[in-house]
C-alpha positions as CSV (number, residue, x, y, z in Angstrom):
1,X,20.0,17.4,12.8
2,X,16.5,18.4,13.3
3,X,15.0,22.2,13.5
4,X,14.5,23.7,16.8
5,X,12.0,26.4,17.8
6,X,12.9,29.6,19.5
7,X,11.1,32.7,20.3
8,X,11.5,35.9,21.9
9,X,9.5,38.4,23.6
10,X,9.4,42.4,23.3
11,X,6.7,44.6,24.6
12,X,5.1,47.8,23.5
13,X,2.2,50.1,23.9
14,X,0.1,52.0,20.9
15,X,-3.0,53.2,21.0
16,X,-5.7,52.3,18.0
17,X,-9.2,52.9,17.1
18,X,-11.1,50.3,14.6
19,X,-13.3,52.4,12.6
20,X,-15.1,52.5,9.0
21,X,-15.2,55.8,7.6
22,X,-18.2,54.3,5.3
23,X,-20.0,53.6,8.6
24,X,-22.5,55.5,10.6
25,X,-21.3,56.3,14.2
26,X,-24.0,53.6,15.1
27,X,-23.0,50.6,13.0
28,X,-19.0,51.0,14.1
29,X,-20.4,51.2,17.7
30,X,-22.4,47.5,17.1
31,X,-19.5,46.2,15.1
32,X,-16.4,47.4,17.0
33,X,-18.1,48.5,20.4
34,X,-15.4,50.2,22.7
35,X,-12.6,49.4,20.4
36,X,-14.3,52.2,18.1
37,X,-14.1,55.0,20.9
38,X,-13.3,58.0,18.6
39,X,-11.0,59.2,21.2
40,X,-8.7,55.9,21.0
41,X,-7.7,53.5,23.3
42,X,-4.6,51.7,24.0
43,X,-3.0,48.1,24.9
44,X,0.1,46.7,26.3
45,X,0.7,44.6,23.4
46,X,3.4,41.3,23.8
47,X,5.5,40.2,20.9
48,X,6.5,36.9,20.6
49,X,8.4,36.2,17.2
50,X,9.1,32.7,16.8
51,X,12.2,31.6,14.3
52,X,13.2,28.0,13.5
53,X,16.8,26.5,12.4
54,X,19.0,24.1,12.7
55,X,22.0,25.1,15.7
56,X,25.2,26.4,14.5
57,X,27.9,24.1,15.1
58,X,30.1,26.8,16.2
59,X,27.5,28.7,18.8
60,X,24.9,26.4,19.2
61,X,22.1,29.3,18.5
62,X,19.9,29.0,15.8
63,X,19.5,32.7,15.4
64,X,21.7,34.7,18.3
65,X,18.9,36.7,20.3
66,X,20.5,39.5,20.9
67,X,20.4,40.0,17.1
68,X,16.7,39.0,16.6
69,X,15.5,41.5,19.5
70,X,18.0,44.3,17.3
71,X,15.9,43.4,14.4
72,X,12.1,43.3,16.2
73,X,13.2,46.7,17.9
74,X,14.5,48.4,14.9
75,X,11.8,47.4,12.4
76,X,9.1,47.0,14.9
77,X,9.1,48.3,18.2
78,X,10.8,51.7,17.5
79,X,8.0,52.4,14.8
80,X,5.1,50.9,17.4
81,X,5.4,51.9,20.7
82,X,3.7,54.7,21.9
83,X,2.7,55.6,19.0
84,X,-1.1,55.9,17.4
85,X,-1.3,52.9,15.0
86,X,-3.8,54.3,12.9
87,X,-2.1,57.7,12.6
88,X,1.5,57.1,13.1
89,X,3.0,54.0,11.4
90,X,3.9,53.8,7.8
91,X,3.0,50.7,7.5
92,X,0.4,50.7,8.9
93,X,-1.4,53.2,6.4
94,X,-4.7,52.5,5.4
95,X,-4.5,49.2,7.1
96,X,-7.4,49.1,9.9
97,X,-5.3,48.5,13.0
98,X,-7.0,45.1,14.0
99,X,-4.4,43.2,16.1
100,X,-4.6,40.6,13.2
101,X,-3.5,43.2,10.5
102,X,-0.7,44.6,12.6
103,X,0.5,40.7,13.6
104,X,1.1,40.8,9.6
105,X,2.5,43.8,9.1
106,X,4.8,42.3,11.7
107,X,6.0,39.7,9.7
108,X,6.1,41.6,6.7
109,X,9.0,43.9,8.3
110,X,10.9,41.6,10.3
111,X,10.4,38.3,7.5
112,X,14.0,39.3,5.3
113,X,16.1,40.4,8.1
114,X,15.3,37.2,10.3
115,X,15.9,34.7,6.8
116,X,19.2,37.5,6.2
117,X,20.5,36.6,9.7
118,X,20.2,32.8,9.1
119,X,16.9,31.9,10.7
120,X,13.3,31.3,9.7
121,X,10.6,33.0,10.3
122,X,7.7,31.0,11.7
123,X,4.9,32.2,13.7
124,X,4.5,36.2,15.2
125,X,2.1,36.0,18.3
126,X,0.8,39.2,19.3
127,X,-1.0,39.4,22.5
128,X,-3.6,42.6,23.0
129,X,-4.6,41.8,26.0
130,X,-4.4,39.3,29.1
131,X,-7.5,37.2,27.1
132,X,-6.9,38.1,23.3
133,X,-4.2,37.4,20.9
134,X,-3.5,36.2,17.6
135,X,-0.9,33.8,16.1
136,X,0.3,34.2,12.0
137,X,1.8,31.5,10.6
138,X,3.1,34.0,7.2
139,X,0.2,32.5,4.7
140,X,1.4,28.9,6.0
141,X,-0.2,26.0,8.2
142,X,0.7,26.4,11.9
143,X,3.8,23.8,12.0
């Protein structure tokens, strides 16, 4: 039987600032422009987690969604939203808070508990706003 593809959604809200301590006020304005607005600024970020495997025989699910939202909101969401990325997230510490570096920090939280639950982790989509997102493929080529 071949793999199939499935992916769930979550939602949360955090507020970041990118910013180089190193810099002058002036280059982190012409680098990050707005996103470097020392009082923060926040997005309505959407998750989508993306797990391959072959059906069960016995449920049909490659990975039972209700479990894989348990694990995204446990190691991810509960620890993200409505929080300050840059000041408020282990593992986010000392990470600049680009949406790319908190797409893998993503994976890094949620990779063991998806494989430990019988799935694959594939791809983490993290969409910052209704025109930007980025996709992670976990060091791997897009499928």
């Amino acid at each position: 039987m071949d793999n199939i593809y499935i992916t769930r959604r979550e939602h949360f809200n955090a507020a970041h600032k990118l910013w180089q301590d190193k810099w002058s006020d002036e280059k982190n304005e012409a680098v990050f422009g707005r996103c470097s607005n020392k009082n923060w600024h926040g997005h309505n970020y959407d998750l989508f987690v993306t797990v391959k495997g072959i059906p069960q025989e016995e449920t049909g699910f490659v990975i039972d969604l209700k479990l894989l939202s348990q694990i995204i909101k446990e190691k991810v969401i509960d620890h993200l939203d409505h929080r300050n990325l840059n000041l408020d997230v282990p593992f986010m510490k000392d990470i600049m808070a680009s949406t790319e570096n908190v797409a893998i920090k993503i994976w890094q939280q949620i990779d063991g508990p998806i494989r430990e639950a019988g799935g694959e982790l594939v791809k983490i989509k993290l969409q910052e706003t209704e025109n930007n997102y980025v996709e992670y493929f976990g060091g791997r080529e897009p499928f």
